[in-house]
VOPAGU-2260 file (C-alpha; in pm, 1 decimal, decimal comma):
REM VOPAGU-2260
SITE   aa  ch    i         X         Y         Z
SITE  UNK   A    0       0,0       0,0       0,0
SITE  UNK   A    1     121,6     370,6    -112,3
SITE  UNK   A    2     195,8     586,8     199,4
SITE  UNK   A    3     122,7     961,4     160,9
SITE  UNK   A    4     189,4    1261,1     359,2
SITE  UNK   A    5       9,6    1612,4     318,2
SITE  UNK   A    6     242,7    1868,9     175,6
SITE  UNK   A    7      82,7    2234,7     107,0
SITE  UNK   A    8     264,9    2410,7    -138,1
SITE  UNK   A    9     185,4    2782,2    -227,6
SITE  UNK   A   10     166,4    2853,1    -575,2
SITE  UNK   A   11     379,1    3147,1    -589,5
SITE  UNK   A   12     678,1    2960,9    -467,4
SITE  UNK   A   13     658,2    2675,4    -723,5
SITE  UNK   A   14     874,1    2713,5   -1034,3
SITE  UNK   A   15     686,1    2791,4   -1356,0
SITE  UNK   A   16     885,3    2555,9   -1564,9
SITE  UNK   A   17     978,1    2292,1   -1301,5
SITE  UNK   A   18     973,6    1927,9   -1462,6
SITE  UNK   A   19     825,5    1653,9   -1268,5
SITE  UNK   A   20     751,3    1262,7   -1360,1
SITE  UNK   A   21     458,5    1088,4   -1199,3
SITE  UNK   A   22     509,0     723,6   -1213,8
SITE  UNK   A   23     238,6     493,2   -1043,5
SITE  UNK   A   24      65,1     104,3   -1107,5
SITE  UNK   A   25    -190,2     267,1   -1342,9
SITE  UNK   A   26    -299,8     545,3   -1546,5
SITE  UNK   A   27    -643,8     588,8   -1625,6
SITE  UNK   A   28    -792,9     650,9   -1992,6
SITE  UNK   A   29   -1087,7     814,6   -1932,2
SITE  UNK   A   30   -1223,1     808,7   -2339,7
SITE  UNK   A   31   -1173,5     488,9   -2329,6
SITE  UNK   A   32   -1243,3     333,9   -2012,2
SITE  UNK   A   33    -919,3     169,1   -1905,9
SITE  UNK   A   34    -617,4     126,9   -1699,2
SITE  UNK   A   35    -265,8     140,7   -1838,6
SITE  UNK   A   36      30,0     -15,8   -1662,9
SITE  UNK   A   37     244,7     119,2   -1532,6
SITE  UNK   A   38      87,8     476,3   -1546,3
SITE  UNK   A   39     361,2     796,3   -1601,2
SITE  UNK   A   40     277,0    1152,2   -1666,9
SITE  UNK   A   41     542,6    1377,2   -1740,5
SITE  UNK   A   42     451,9    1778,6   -1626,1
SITE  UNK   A   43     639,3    2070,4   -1691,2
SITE  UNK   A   44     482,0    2369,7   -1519,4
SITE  UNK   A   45     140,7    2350,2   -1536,7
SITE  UNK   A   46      60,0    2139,8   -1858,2
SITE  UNK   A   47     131,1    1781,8   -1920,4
SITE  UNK   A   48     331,6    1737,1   -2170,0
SITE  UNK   A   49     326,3    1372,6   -2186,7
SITE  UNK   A   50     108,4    1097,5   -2026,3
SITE  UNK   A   51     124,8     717,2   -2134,6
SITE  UNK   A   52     266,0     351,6   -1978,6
SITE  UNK   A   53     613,4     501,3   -2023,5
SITE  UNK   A   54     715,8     906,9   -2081,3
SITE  UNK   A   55     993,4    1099,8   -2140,2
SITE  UNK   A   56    1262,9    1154,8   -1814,0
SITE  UNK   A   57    1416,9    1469,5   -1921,7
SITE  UNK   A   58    1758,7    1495,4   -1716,9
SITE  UNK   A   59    1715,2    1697,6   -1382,1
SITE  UNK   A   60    1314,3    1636,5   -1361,1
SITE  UNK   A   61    1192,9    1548,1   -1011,9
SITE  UNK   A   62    1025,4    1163,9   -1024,7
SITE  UNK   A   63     733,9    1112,8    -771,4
SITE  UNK   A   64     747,9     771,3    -674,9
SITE  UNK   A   65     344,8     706,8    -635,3
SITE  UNK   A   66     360,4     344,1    -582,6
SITE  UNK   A   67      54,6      92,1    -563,5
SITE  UNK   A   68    -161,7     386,5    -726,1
SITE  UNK   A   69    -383,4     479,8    -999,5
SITE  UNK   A   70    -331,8     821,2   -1192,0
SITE  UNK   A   71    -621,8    1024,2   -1278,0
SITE  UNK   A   72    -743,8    1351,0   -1390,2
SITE  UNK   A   73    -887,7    1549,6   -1084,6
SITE  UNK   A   74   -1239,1    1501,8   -1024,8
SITE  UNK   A   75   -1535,7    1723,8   -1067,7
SITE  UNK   A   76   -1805,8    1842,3    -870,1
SITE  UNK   A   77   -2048,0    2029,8   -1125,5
SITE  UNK   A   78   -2323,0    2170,5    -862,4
SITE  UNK   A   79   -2154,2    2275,3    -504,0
SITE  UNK   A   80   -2229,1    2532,0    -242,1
SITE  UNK   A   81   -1855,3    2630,9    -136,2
SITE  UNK   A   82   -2087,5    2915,4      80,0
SITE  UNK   A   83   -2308,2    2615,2     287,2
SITE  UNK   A   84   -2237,9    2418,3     591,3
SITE  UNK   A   85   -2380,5    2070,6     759,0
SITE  UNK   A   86   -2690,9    2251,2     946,5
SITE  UNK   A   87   -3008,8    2452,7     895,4
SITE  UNK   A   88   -2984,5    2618,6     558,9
SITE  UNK   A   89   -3207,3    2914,7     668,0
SITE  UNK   A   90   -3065,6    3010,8     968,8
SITE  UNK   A   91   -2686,5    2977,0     853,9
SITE  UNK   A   92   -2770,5    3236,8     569,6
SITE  UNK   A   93   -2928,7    3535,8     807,9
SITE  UNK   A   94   -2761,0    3457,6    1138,2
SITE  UNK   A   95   -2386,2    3466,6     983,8
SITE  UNK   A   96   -2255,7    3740,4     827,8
SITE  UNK   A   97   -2110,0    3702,5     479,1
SITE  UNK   A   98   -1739,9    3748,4     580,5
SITE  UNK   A   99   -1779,4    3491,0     844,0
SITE  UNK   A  100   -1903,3    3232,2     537,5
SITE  UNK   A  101   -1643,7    3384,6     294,0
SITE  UNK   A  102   -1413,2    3248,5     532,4
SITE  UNK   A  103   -1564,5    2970,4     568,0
SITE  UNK   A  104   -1627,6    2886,7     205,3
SITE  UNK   A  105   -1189,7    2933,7     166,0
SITE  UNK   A  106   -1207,0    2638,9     424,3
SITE  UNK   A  107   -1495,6    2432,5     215,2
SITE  UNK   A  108   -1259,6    2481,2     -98,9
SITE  UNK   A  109    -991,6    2309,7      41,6
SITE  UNK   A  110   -1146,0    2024,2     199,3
SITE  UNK   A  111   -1239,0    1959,1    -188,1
SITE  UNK   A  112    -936,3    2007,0    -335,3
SITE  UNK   A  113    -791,5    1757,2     -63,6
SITE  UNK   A  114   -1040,8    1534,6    -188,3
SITE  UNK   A  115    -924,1    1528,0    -516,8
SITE  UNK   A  116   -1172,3    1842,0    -651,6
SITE  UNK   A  117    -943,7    2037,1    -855,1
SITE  UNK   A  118   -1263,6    2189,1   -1042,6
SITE  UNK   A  119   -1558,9    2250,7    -943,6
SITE  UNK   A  120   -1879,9    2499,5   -1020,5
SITE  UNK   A  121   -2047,6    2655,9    -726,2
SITE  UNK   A  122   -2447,7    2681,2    -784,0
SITE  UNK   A  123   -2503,3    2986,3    -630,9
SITE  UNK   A  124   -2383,0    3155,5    -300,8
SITE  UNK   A  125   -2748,2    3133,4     -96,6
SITE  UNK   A  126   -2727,6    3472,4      20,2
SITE  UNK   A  127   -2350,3    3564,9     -29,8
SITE  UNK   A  128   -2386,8    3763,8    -359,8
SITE  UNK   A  129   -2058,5    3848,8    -504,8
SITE  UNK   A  130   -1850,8    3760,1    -241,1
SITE  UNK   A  131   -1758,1    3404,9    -438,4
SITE  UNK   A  132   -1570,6    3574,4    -684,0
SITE  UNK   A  133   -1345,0    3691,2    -376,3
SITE  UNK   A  134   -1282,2    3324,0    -317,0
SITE  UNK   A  135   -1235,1    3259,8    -632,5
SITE  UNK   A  136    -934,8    3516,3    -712,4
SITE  UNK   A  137    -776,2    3394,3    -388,1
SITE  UNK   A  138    -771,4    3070,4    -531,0
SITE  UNK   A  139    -626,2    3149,8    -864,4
SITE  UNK   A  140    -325,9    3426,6    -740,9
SITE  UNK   A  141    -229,5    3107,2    -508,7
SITE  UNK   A  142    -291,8    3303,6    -186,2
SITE  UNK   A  143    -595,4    2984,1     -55,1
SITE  UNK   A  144    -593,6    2635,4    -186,8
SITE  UNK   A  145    -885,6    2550,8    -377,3
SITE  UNK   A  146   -1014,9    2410,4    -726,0
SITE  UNK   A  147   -1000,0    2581,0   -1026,3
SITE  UNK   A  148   -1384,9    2757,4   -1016,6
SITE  UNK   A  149   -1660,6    2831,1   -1209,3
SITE  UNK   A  150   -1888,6    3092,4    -966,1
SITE  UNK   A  151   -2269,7    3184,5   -1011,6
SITE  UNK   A  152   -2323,7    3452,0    -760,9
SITE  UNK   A  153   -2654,6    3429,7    -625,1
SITE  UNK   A  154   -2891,1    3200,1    -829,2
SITE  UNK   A  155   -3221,7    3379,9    -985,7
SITE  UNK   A  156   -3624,5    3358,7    -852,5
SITE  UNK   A  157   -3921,1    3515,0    -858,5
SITE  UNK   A  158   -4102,3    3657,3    -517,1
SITE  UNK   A  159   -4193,5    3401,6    -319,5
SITE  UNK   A  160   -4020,9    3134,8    -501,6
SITE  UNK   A  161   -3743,8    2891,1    -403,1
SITE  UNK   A  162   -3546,1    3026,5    -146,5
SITE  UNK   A  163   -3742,4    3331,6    -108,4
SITE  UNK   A  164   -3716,9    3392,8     305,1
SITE  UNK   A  165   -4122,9    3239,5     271,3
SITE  UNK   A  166   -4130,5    3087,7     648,3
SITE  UNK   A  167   -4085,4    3468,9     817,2
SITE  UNK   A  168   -4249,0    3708,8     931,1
SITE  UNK   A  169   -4300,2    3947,4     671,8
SITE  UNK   A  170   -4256,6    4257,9     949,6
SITE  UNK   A  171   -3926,8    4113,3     977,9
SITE  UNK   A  172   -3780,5    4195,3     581,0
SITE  UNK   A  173   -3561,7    3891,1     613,4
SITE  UNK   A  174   -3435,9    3883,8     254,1
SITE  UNK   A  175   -3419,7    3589,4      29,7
SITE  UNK   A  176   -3117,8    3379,7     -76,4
SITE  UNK   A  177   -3184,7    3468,2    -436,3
SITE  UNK   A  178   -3172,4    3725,6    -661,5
SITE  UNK   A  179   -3573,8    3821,6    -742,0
SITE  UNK   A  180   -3687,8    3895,9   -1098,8
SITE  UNK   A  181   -4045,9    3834,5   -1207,2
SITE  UNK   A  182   -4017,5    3892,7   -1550,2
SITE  UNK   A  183   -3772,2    3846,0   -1878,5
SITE  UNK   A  184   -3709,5    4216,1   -1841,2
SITE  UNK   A  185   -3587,0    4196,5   -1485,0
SITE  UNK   A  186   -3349,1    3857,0   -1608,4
SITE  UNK   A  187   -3177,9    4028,3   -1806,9
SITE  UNK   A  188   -3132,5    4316,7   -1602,0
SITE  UNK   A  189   -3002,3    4084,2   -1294,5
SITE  UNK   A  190   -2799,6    3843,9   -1547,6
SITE  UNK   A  191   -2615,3    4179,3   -1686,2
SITE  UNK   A  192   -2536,9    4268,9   -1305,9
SITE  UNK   A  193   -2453,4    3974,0   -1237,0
SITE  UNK   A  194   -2190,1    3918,2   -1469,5
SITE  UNK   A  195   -2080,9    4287,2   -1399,6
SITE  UNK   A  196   -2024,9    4146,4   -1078,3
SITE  UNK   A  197   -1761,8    3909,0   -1185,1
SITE  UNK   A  198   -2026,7    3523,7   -1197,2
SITE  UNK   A  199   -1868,9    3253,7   -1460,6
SITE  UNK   A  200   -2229,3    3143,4   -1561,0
SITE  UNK   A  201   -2587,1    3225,5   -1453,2
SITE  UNK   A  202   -2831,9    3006,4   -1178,6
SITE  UNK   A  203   -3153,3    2996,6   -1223,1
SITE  UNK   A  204   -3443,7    2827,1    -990,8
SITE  UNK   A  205   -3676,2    2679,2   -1255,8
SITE  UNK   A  206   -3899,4    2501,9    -991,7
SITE  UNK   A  207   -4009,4    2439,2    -639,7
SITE  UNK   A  208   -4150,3    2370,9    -379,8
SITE  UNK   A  209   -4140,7    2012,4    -450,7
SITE  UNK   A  210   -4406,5    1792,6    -336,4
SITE  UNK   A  211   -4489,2    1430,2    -297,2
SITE  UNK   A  212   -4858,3    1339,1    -204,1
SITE  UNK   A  213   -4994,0     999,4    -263,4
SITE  UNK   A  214   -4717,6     857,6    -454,8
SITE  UNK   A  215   -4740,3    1140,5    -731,2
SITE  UNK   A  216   -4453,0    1438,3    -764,5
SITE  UNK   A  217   -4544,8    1777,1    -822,0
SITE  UNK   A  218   -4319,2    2084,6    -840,0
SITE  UNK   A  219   -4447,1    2435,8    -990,4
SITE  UNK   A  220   -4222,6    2628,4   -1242,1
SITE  UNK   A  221   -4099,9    2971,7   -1179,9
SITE  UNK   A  222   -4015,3    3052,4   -1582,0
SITE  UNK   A  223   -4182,9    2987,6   -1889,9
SITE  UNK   A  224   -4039,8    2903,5   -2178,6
SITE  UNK   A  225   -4036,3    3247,3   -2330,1
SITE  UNK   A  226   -3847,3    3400,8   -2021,6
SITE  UNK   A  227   -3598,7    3148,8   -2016,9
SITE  UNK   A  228   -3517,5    3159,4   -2343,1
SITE  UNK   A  229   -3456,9    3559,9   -2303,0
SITE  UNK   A  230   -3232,1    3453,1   -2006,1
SITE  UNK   A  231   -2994,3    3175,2   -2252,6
SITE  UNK   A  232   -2981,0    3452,3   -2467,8
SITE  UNK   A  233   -2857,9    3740,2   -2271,5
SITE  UNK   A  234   -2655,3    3499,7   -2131,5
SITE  UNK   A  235   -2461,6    3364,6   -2443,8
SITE  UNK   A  236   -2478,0    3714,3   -2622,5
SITE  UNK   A  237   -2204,6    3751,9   -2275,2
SITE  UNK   A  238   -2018,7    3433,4   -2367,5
SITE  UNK   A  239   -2145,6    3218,0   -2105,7
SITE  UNK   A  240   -2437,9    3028,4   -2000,3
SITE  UNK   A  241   -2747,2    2948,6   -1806,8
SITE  UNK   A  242   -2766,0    2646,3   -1537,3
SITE  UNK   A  243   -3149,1    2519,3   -1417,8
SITE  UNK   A  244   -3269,7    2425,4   -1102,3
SITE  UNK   A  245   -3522,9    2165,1   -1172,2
SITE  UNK   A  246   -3691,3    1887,4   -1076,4
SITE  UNK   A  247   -3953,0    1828,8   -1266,1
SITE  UNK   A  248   -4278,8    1924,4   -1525,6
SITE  UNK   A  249   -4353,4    2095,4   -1676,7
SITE  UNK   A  250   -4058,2    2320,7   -1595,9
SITE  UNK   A  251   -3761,9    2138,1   -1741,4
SITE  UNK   A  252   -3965,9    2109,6   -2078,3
SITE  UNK   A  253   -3918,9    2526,1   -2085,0
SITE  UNK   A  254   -3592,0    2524,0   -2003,3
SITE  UNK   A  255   -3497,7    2238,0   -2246,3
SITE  UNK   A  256   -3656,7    2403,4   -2529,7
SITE  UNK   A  257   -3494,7    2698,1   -2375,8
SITE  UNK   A  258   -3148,2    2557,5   -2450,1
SITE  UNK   A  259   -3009,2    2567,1   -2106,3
SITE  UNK   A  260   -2667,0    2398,2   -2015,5
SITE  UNK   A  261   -2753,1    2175,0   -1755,2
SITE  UNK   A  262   -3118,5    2036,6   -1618,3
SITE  UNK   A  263   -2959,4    2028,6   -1185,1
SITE  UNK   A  264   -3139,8    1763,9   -1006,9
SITE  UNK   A  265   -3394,1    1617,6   -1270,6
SITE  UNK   A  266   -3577,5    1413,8   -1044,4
SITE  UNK   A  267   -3868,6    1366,8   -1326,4
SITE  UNK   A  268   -3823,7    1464,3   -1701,3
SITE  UNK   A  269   -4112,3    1389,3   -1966,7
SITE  UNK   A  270   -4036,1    1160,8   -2271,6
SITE  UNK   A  271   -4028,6    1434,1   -2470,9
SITE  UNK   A  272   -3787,7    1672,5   -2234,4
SITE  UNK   A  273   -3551,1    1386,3   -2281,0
SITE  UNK   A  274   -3591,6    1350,0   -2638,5
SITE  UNK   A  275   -3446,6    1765,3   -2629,4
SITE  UNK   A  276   -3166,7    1677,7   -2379,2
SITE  UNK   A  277   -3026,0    1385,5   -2585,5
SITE  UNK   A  278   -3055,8    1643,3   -2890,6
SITE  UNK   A  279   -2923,1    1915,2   -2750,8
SITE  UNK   A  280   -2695,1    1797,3   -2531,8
SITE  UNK   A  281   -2778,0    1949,8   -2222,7
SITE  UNK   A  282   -2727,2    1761,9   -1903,7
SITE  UNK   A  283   -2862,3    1653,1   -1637,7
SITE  UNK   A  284   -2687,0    1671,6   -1292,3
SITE  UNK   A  285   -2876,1    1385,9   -1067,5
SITE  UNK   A  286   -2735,5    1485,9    -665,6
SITE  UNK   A  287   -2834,1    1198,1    -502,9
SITE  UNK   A  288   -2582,5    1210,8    -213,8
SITE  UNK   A  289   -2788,7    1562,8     -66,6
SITE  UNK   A  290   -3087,7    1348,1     -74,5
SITE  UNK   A  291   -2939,3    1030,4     118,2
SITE  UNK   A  292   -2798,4    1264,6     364,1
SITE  UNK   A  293   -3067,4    1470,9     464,3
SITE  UNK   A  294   -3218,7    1078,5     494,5
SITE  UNK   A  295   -2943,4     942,6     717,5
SITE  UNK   A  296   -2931,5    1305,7     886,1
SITE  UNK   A  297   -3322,5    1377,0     941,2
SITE  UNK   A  298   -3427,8    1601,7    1258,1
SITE  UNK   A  299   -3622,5    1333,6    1463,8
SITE  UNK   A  300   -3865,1    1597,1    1541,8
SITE  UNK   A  301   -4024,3    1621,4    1173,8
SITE  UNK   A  302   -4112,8    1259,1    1205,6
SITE  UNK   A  303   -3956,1     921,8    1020,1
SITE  UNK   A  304   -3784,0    1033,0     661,0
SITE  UNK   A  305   -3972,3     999,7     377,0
SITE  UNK   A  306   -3771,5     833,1     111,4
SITE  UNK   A  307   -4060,5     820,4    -159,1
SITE  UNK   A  308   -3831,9    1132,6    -335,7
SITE  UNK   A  309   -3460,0     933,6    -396,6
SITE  UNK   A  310   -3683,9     642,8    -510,6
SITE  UNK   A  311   -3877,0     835,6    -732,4
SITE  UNK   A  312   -3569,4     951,6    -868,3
SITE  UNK   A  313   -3402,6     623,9    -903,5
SITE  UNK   A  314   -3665,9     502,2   -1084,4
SITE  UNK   A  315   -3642,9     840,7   -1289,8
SITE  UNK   A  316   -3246,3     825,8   -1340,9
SITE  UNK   A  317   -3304,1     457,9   -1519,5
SITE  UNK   A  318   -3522,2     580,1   -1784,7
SITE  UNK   A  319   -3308,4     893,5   -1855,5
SITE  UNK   A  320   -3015,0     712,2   -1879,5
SITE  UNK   A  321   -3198,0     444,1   -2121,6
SITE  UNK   A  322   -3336,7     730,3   -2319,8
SITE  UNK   A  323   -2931,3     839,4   -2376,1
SITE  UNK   A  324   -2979,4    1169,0   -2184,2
SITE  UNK   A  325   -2613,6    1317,5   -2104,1
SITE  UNK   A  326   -2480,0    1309,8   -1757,9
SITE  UNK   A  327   -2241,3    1508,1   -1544,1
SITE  UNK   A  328   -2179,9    1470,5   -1188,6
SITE  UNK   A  329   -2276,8    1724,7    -917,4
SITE  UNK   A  330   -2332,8    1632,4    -560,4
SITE  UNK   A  331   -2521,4    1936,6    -382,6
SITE  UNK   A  332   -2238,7    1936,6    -125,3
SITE  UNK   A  333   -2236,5    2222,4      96,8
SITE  UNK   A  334   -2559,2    2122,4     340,8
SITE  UNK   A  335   -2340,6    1797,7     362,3
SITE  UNK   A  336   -1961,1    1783,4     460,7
SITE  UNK   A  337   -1725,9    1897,6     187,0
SITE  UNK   A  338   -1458,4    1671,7      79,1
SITE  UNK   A  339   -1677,4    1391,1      92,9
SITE  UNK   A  340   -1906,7    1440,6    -210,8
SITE  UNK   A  341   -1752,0    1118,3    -384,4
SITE  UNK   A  342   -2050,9     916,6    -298,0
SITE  UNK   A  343   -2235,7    1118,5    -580,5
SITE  UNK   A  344   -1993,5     878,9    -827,2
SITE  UNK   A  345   -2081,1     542,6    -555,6
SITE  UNK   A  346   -2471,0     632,9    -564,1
SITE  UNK   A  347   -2470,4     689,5    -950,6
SITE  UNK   A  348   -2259,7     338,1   -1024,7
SITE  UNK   A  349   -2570,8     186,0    -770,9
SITE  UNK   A  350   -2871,0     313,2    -941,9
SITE  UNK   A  351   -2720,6     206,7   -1283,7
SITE  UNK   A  352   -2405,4     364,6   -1463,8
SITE  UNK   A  353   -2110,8     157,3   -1472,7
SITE  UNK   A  354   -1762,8     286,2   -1349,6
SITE  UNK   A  355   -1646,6     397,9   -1663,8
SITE  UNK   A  356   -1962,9     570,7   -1774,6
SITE  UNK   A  357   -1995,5     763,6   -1454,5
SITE  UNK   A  358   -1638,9     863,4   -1488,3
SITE  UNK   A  359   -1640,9    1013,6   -1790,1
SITE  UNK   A  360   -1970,5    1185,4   -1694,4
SITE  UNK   A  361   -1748,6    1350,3   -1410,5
SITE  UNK   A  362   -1443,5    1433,9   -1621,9
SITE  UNK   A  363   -1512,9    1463,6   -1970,6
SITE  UNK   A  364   -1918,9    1568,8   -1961,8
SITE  UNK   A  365   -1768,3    1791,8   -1657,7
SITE  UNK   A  366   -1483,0    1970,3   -1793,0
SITE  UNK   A  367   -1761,6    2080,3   -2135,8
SITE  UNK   A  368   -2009,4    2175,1   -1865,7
SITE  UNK   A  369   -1769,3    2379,4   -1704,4
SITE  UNK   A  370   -1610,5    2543,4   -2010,2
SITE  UNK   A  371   -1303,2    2373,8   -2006,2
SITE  UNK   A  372   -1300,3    2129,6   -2268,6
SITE  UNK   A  373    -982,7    2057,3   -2425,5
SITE  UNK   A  374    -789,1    2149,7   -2079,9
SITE  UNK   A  375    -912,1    1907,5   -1803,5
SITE  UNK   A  376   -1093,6    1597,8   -1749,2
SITE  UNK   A  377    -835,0    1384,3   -1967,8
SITE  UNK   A  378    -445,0    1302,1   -1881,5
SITE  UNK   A  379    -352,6    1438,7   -2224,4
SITE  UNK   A  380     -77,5    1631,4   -2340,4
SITE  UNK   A  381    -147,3    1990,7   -2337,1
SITE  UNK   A  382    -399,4    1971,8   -2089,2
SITE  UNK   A  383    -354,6    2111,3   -1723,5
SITE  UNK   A  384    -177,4    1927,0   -1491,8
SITE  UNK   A  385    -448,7    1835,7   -1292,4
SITE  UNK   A  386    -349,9    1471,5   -1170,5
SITE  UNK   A  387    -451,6    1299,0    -873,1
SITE  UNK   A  388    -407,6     936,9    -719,7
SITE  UNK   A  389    -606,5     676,2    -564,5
SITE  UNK   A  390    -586,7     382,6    -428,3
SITE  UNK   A  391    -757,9      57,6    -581,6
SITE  UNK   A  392    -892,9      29,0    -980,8
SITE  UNK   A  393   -1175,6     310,7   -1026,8
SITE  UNK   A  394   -1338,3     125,8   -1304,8
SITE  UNK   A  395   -1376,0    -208,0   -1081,3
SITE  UNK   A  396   -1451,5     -17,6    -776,7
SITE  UNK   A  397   -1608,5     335,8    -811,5
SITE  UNK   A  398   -1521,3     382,7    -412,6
SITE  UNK   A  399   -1149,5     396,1    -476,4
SITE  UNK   A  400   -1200,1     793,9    -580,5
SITE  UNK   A  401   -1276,6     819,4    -242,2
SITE  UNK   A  402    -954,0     670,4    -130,8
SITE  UNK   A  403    -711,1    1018,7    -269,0
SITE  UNK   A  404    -348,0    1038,5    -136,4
SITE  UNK   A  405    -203,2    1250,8    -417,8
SITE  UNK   A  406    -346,9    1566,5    -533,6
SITE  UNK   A  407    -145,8    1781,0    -812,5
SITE  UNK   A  408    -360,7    2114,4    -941,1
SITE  UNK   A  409    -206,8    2337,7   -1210,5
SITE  UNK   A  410     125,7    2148,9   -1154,7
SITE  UNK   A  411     127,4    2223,7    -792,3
SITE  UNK   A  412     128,4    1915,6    -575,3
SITE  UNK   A  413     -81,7    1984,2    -259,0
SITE  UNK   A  414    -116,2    1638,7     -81,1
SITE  UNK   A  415     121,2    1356,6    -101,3
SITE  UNK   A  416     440,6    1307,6    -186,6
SITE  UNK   A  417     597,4    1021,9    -364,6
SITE  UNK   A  418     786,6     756,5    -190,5
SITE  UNK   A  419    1147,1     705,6    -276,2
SITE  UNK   A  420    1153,2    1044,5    -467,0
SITE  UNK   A  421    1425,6    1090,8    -691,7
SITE  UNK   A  422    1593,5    1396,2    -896,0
């Protein structure tokens, strides 16, 4: 067995052009959904340069000795809450001030990153407005370690919508966790401040509440069609684009004929709303791990769980995957512990993926999600030198990406060191 150590390495004091080997048991080909032995990657800076059973040693590079390991790109979480916390939602967001979670959120981003989340999109702030993109810059000048990040601000709702502070009393003006607008008008306008504001991509809340009453799911939308479709556009006429949201009908019909990027949560799509994601290519982001731990988590004093909701979507999740719909991999984290969102890749592999296909749903469907096609996701030459390694085979046991003792991001290693390192 490999034996690690943590090792936290500010970016500023690595050299741009320093050459390092990684040489491990196994390399993992995502595209194609296999191991090669032995695995090396060869890094110079913060690209790979080569990656293959057997790369280049140029003389004076620095060979990390990973052992009994499998290299992999870092993972990807495509729907996190860097700004959330294990407790009540509600109260965290109006009781703590946002410098207190800013801080907090720099601590959230490294648990991830430790985890082996070197990229990661964060589905809104709940409250927190701007202050992600603060996080975010920290992040990339080296100053905090964290994942490379795609930030949405606050997501989008109408009054009284999801999120809206509903539960209060109104005397009290305790303000929602959202951003409101009621009408395509007022998207736009909030999308263009937004974005002033420094957000990657746009969040909108397509539906909710959810419900569940004698065995049949209802959720109401918050868009139409017509207003989402304003939204995609004012987002892409900025170069970027618009994440949903939504569990259900007959919203995620308007935001698939809407053209949005990703359907977050998808607990029920119609034939037909899967017919336009398959087409279209827009994915759907299942989070089943939020669901099992509110389940495992429940306050005693609302009464026994109710689990009709993950089976429901179980159920769902079969017949979108059978009707080809495209998959990334987001976990919710944030209400749940950060660094431990792998069971989003466990849950998906148990309801019906294999290893491999839920793996390249994470890297490959993740890094296009995210806008970074072409630079992570794949140990390829020219990409980012993004690398981590686990312990075990991923594609014969999804649970080894939960087993990380090597984490490299942008060519900085920031947990692990090899053993028997050589120059």
């Amino acid at each position: 067995m490999a034996l690690f150590f943590v090792v936290l390495v500010p970016a500023s004091l690595v050299a741009a052009e320093k050459t390092v080997v990684l040489h491990a048991a196994h390399l993992l080909d995502v595209a194609a959904g296999k191991l090669v032995s032995p695995g090396e990657v060869l890094v110079r800076g913060n690209r790979i340069v080569e990656a293959g059973a057997q790369v280049t040693h140029p003389a004076g590079a620095t060979v990390l000795e990973l052992g009994e390991t499998t290299l992999m790109p870092g993972l990807i979480d495509a729907h996190v809450h860097l700004f959330l916390h294990p407790g009540a939602e509600d109260l965290q967001t109006i009781q703590e001030s946002v410098p207190w979670r800013t801080i907090l959120a720099e601590q959230a981003a490294k648990d991830d990153l430790m985890a082996g989340y070197t990229a990661e999109r964060d589905m809104g702030t709940e409250g927190a407005g701007s202050a992600d993109t603060a996080v975010r810059r920290a992040i990339d000048t080296g100053l905090i370690p964290g994942p490379r990040m795609r930030m949405s601000g606050n997501a989008i709702s109408i009054l009284g919508g999801h999120e809206d502070a509903i539960a209060y009393n109104p005397a009290s003006h305790v303000p929602s966790n959202a951003d409101y607008a009621n009408s395509a008008g007022e998207l736009v306008t909030v999308i263009r401040q937004q974005l002033k504001e420094g957000a990657d991509f746009i969040k909108i809340y397509e539906t909710g509440k959810d419900r569940m009453r004698d065995g049949k799911f209802t959720t109401p939308y918050q868009y139409t069609e017509e207003e989402l479709a304003v939204a995609v556009k004012e987002a892409a006429r900025q170069g970027t684009r618009v994440g949903v949201h939504c569990t259900g009908e007959p919203g995620a019909l308007f935001a698939a004929e809407a053209g949005v990027a990703s359907i977050d949560h998808a607990d029920q799509l119609s034939d037909e709303t899967m017919r336009l994601m398959k087409e279209k290519q827009i994915y759907a982001v299942p989070t089943f791990a939020i669901v099992e731990y509110f389940g495992k988590h429940a306050d005693p004093s609302v009464g026994d769980w109710d689990d009709s909701m993950q089976k429901l979507h179980v159920a769902e999740f079969k017949k979108q995957l059978a009707a080809g719909v495209p998959m990334a991999v987001g976990s919710d984290v944030g209400p749940f512990p950060h660094g431990t969102q792998a069971r989003e890749l466990e849950l998906m592999v148990e309801y019906g993926m294999s290893p491999a296909e839920v793996l390249r749903a994470d890297l490959i469907n993740g890094a296009r999600l995210l806008d970074w096609e072409g630079q992570i996701g794949e140990l390829k030459a020219g990409f980012l030198a993004d690398v981590i390694a686990v312990e075990g085979d991923p594609l014969k046991d999804i649970s080894a990406v939960k087993r990380v003792g090597f984490v490299m991001k942008d060519g900085v290693v920031y947990k692990g060191q090899g053993i028997g390192n050589r120059e």
